[in-house]
N, C-alpha and C positions, 0 to 999 in steps of 0.2 A: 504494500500500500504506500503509495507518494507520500512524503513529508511535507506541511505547510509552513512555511516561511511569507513573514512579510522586510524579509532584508534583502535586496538585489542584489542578484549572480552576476556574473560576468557574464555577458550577451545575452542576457533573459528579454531584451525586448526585441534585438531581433530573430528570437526561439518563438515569442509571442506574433511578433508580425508575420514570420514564417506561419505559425500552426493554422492562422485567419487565412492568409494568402489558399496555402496547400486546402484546407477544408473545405471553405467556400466556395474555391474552384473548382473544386473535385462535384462537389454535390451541387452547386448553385449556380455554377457557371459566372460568375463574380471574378472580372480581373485587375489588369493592371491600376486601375481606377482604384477598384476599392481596398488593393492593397496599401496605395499612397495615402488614403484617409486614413486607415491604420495606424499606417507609420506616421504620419504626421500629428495625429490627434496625441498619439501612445508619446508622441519622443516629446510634446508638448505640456503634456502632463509629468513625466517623467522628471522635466525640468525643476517643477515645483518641489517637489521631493526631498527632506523630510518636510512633511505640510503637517499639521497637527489634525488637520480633517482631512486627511489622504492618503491612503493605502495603497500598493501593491501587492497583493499577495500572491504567492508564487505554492506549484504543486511540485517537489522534484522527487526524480526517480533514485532509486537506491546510489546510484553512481553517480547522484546531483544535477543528470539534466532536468531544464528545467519542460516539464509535460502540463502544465497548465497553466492558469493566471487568470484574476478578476482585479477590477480597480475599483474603489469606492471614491468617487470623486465628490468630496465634503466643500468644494472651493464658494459654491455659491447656496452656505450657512444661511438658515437651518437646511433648506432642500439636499440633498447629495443625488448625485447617482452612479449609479453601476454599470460601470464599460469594459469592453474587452475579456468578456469571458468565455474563457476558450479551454479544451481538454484534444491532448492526444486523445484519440480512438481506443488505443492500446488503455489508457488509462483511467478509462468510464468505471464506474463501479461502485460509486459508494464516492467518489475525489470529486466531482464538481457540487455534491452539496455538503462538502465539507468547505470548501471553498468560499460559496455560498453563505451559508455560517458564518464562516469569518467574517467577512463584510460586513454582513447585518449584527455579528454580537459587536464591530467594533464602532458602527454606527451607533447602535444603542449605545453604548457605554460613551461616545462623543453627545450625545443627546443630537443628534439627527433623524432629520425627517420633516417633512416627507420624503422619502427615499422613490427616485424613479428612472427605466430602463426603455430602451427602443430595441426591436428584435421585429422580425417580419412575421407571415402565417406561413406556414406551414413548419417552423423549428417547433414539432408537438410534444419533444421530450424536453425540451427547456420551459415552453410554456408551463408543464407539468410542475417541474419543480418550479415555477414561479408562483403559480397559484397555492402549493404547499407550501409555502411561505408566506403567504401573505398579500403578495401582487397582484393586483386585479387591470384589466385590462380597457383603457380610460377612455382611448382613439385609435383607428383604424385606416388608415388610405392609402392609395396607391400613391406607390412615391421611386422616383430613379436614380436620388443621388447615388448611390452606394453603385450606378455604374450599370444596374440591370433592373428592372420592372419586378418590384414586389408589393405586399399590401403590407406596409411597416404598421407596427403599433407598440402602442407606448403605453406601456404597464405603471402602478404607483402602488406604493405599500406604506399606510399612514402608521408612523411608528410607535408602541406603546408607549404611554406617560412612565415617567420613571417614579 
């Protein structure tokens, strides 16, 4: 089972922009377009980094590569959101909603929220765990930045009082 860390590896964002890149393309047909948002959104964030409302958390493998990654991005308090969550294939199981988790317990414990995500229709297994969690699905429409024709929507999870 992968390790969760939220302290940056050596080349873990471009381990991250690759996993977007290779998935995306492979199942969505998503290219060179929407790998440059990626990487530019991910290295722009990155920059902020240590941010007291912003995380990376990383998934690594026994030999420390890095197999997955979610950001909580806290920057525009109270609101945050959640970008870039991504899992090797090889490493489903039980790791992206540990992942997951971590986000949302570090959000809680920053006293954030509302916490919210954009993700298309048809990703039915992330939807899943979004809604066991707490994410409910707020808007819906066809949209092409990401470089190909899908119906984006944007999930929001109001987060408990503490």
């Amino acid at each position: 089972m992968p390790r969760l860390t939220d302290q940056p590896v050596p080349g873990c964002l471009a381990r991250l922009i690759a996993l977007h890149a290779d998935w995306y393309g492979r199942h969505w047909g998503f290219g060179l377009a929407f790998e440059a948002q990626v990487a530019a959104g991910l290295g722009d964030f990155a920059q902020v980094l240590p941010h007291p409302d912003c995380r990376l958390f990383l998934a690594l493998s026994d030999s420390g590569a890095v197999v997955g990654g979610i950001a909580l991005d806290g920057r525009a308090r109270p609101a945050a959101r959640i970008r870039w969550f991504i899992l090797d294939e090889a490493a489903r199981g039980g790791t992206g909603r540990r992942l997951l988790r971590a986000a949302l317990d570090f959000a809680e414990a920053r006293g954030l929220g509302p916490l919210w995500l954009t993700t298309f229709a048809g990703l039915d297994a992330a939807r899943r765990l979004y809604e066991q969690h707490g994410f409910h699905l707020v808007a819906e429409a066809p949209d092409t930045s990401w470089g190909v024709r899908v119906r984006e929507q944007r999930f929001e999870r109001i987060m408990p009082v503490p």
